[in-house]
N, C-alpha and C positions, 0 to 999 in steps of 0.2 A: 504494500500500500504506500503511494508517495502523497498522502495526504500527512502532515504531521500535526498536533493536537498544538493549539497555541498556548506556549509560556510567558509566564509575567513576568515584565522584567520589574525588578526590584533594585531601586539604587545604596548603597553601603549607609551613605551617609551623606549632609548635607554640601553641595558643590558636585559630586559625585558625577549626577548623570542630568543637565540641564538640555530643555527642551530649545530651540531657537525656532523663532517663526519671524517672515515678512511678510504682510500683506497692502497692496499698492491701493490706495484709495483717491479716488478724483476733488478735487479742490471746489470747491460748492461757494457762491458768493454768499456775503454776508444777505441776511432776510432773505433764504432761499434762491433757489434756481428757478428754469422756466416751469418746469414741471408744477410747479407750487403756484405760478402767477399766469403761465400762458405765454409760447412764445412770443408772441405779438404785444405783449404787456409792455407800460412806460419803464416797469423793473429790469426788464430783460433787456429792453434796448438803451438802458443807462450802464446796464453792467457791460454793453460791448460796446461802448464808447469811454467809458468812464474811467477815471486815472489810476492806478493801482489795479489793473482787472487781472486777478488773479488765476492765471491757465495753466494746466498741470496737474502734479499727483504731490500729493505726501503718502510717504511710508511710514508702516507704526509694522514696529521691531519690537517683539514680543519674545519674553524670556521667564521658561517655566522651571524649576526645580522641581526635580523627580523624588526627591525624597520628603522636603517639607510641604511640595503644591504650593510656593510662596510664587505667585505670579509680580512680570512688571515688565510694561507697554512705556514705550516713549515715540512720539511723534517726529520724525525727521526730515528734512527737504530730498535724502537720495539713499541710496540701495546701501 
């Protein structure tokens, strides 16, 4: 049989065995996007003229410890 029975992994102690995650999320203007007000809204067409228009992603870098489950995310401008 080459199915094999899945084992737990268990970490020794804390630092041991730490989880890392990135996940890329798209940058949303402030007071919503169009979706919230309608493309054709005076919000949406102030956000694509408007100074500061924020285009792009932030990453949030996420960091689990496998033995205490102490989680901790921070927001960053790249990978």
């Amino acid at each position: 049989d080459l199915r094999q029975r899945p084992q737990k992994i268990t970490a020794r102690g804390p630092g041991h065995m730490v989880h890392l995650d990135v996940k890329k999320i798209g940058k949303i203007p402030d007071g919503g996007g169009w979706r919230a007000h309608g493309r054709d809204s005076e919000n949406a067409r102030a956000a694509k003229r408007g100074p500061g228009r924020r285009v792009g992603y932030t990453y949030l870098h996420s960091a689990i410890d496998g033995f205490t489950r102490l989680a901790y995310t921070e927001a960053l401008p790249d990978e």
